[in-house]
C-alpha positions as CSV (number, residue, x, y, z in Angstrom):
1,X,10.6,-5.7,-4.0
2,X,10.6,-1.9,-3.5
3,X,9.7,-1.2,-7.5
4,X,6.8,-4.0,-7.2
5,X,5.7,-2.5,-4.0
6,X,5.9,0.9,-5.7
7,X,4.2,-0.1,-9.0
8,X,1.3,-2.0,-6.6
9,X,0.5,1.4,-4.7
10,X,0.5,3.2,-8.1
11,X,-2.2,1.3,-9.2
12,X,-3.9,1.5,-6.4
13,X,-4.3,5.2,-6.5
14,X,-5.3,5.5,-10.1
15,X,-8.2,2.9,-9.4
16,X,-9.5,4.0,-5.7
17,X,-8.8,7.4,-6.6
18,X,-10.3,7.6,-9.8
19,X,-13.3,6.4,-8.0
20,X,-13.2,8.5,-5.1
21,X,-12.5,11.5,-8.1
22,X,-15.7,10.4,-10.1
23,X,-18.3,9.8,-7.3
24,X,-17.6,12.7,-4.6
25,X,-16.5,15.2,-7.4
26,X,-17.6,14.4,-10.8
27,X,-20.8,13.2,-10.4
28,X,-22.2,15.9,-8.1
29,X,-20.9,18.9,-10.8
30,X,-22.4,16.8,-13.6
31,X,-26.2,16.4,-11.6
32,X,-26.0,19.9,-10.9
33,X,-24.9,21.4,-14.4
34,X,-25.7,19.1,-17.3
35,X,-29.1,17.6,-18.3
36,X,-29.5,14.1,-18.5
37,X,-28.9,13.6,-22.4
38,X,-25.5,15.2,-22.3
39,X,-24.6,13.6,-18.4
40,X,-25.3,10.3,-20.0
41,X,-22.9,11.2,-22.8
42,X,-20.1,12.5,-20.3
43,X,-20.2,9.4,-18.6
44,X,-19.7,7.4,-21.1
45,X,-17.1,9.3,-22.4
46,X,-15.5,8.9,-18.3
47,X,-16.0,5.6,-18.5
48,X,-14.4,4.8,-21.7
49,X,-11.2,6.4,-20.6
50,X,-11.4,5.6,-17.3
51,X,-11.8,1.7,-17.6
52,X,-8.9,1.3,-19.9
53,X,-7.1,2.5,-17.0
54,X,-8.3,0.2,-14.8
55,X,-7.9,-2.4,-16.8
56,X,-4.3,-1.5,-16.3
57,X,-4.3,-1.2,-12.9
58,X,-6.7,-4.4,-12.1
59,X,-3.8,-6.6,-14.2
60,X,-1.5,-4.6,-12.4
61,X,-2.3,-5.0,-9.2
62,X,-3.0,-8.8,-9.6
63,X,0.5,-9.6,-10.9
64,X,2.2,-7.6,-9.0
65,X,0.2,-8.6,-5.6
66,X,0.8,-12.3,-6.8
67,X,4.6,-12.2,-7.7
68,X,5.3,-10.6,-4.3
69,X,3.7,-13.6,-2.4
70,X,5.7,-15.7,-3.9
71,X,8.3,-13.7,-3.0
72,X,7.5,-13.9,0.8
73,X,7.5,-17.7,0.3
74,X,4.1,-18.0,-0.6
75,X,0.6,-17.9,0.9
76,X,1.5,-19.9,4.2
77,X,4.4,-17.3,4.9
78,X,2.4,-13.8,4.6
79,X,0.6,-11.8,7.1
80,X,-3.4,-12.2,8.2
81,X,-4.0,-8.1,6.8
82,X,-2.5,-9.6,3.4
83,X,-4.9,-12.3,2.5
84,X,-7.3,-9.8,3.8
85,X,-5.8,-7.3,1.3
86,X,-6.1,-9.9,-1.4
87,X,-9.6,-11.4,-0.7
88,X,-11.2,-7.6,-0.9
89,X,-8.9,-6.8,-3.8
90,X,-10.4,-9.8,-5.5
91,X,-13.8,-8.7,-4.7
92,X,-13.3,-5.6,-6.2
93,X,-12.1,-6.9,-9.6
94,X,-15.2,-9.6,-9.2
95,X,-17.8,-6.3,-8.9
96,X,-15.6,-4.6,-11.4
97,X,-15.8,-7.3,-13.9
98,X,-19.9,-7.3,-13.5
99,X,-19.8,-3.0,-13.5
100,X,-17.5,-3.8,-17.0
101,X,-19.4,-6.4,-18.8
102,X,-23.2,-6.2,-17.2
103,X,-23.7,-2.9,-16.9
104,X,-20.9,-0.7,-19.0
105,X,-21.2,-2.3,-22.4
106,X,-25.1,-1.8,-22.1
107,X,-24.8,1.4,-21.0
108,X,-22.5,2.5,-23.9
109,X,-25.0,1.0,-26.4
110,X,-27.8,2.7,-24.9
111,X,-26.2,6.0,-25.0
112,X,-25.1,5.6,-29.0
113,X,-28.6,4.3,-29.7
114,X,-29.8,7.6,-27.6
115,X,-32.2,5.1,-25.4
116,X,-32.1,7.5,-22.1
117,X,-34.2,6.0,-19.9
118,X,-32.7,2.2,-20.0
119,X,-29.0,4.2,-19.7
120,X,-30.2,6.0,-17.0
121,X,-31.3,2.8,-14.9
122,X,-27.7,1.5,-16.0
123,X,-25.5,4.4,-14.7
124,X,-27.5,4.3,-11.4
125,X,-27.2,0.6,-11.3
126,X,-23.0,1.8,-12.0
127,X,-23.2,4.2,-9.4
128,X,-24.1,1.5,-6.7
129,X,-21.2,-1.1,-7.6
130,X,-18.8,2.1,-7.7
131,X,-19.6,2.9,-4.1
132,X,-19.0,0.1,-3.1
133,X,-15.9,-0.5,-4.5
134,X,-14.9,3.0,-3.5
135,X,-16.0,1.5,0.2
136,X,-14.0,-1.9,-0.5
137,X,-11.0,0.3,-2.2
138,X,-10.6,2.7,1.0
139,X,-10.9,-0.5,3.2
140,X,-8.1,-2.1,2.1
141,X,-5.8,0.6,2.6
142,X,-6.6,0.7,6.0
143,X,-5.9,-3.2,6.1
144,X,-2.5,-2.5,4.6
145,X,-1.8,0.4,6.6
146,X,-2.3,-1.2,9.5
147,X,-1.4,-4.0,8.9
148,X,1.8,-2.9,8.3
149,X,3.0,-0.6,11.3
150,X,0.9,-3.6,13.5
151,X,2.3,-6.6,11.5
């Protein structure tokens, strides 16, 4: 249980703080330095490293969330903070699957194609679902925090 546990919080930090990395460091350096041609193209470049990553973790975190219910004996046998744990996780993957499909892949063509203005609107549309999932991420550690030392 220890190693799942282990592997669990090791996804966790790559995705919440790869987020937390990207919007309160990244993305302020990148406003301030680069014009918009060549931010769009760093993005893209983040975000084509990035999500293979959490990819990983998302599939991660879902098997390894999932194998230790059972091991507690199964949804009826584990704490309130962990169904809360697992209904924000699974909104996060929900708004990550959108941020993926709806707005990445666009914005990836957009930036080959050098269409600036319609990537633009898509990384700020990214922007939005990534602070919120930054929000969502840093709230469920605090569920499993304290949910934890308060069982």
């Amino acid at each position: 249980m220890l190693i799942l546990k282990l592997i669990h919080l090791l996804a966790v930090l790559i995705w919440v703080g790869g987020m937390f990395f990207a919007y309160v460091i990244l993305r302020p350096a990148a406003v301030e330095i680069l014009q918009p041609p060549e931010r769009l193209r760093l993005w893209n470049s983040v975000f084509r490293n990035f999500f293979r990553w959490v990819w990983a973790a998302v599939i991660t975190l879902l098997l390894t969330g999932l194998v230790m219910i059972q091991m507690y004996g199964g949804m009826a046998h584990i704490g309130r903070y962990i169904h809360i744990m697992l209904t924000l996780g699974l909104g996060m993957m929900l708004i990550y699957g959108h941020v993926y499909f709806a707005r990445y892949l666009p914005f990836k063509k957009h930036v080959v194609q050098e269409n600036w203005k319609e990537a633009g609107a898509l990384l700020g549309k990214i922007r939005q679902l990534v602070a919120i999932n930054l929000g969502l991420g840093l709230l469920t550690v605090v569920v499993a925090m304290t949910g934890v030392m308060w069982g």
